[in-house]
N, C-alpha and C positions, 0 to 999 in steps of 0.2 A: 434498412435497419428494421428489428423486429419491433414490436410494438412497447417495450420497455426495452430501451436498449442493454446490453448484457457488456459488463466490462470487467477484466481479468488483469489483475495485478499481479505482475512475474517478478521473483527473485530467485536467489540460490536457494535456498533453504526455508522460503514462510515464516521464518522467524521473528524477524524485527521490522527489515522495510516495509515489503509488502506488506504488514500489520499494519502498520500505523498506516499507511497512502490509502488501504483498503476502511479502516475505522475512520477517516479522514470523509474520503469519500464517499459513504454511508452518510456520514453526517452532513454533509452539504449537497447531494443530490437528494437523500430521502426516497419516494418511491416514484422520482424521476427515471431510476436506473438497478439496476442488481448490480452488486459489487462483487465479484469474487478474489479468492488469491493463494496463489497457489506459489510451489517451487520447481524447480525442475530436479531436486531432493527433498526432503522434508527431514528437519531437525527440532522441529516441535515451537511450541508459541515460547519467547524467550519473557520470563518474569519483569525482566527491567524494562522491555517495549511496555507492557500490561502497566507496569508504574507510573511511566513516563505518560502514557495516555491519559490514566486517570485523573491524573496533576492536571488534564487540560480538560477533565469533563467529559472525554469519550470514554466507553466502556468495552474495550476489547478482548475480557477475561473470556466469554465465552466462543472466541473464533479457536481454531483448529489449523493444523499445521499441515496442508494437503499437498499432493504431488498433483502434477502439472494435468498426467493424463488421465484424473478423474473427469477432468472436464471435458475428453474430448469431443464427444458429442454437442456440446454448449456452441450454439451460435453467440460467437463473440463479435461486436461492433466494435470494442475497443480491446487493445491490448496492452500494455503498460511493462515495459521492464525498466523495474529500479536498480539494477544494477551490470555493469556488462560480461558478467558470466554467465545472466541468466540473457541477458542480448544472445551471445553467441554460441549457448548452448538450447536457443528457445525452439521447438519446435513449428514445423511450417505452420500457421495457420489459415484457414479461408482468404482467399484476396480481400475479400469483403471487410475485414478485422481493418481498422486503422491501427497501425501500427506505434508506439510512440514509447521514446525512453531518453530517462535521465540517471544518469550514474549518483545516488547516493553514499557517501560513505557508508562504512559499515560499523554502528555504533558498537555490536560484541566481538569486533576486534578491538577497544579501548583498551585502553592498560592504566593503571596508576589504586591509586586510592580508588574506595568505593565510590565520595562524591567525583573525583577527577569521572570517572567511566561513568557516571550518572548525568553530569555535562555533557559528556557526550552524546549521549541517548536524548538531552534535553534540545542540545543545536542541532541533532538530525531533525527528528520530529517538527521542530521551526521549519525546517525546511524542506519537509516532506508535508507540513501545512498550508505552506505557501503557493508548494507546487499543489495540491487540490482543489485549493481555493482558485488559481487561474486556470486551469482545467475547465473546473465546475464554471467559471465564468466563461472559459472559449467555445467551450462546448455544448454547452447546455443553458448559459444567459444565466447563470446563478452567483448573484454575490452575498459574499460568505456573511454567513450569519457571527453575530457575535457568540463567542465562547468562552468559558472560563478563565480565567486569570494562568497564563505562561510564562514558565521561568524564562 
């Protein structure tokens, strides 16, 4: 492992998952760890991720919506895909990378009313909280700090 380990959070697109798993995990490693995240396309930071975070006290406005092989050169320890198109479309990485994924839904496929798809953005995020918070616990001995008040 490098001397802060370096970890890359993989979706399709940087939009929504990898957003919040990566503002997640920022926030409960601190400068235990460097967080990045990236897509294996990039469609831009999605405004209702940025919403949905705020409501929980993370501030995601200023991340960016990056493609995969900006980082190639990045000694990764960890690698993270949240969802399985970026699974089986992820590029090889170092054997050295631990490899590790959970299939999130994908909250800007919702459909309905604005608050119906803003639920939805609301119970991914639970559950992409959930999952950094035992992360940051497996991994690193970090239990989760309290945070903001979530719908």
């Amino acid at each position: 492992m490098t001397s802060t380990p370096n970890i890359l959070v993989l979706c399709t697109g940087n939009s929504c998952r990898s957003q919040l798993l990566h503002g997640y995990l920022e926030q409960a490693l601190g400068a235990q760890a460097t967080v990045y995240s990236a897509g294996v396309e990039t469609h831009g930071l999605n405004p209702r991720a940025v919403q949905v975070m705020a409501e929980d006290g993370v501030d995601i406005a200023h991340h960016t919506s990056n493609h995969v092989d900006e980082y190639a050169a990045v000694p990764f320890d960890y690698v993270i895909t949240v969802c399985d198109h970026a699974r089986e479309a992820c590029p090889v990485f170092p054997s050295s990378a631990r490899q590790l994924h959970h299939n999130f839904p994908d909250p800007a496929r919702a459909r309905g009313s604005e608050e119906e798809i803003m639920q939805q953005f609301r119970s991914v995020r639970q559950q992409v909280k959930a999952y950094a918070e035992a992360f940051a616990q497996a991994y690193f001995g970090r239990r989760p700090a309290p945070s903001g008040p979530a719908a």
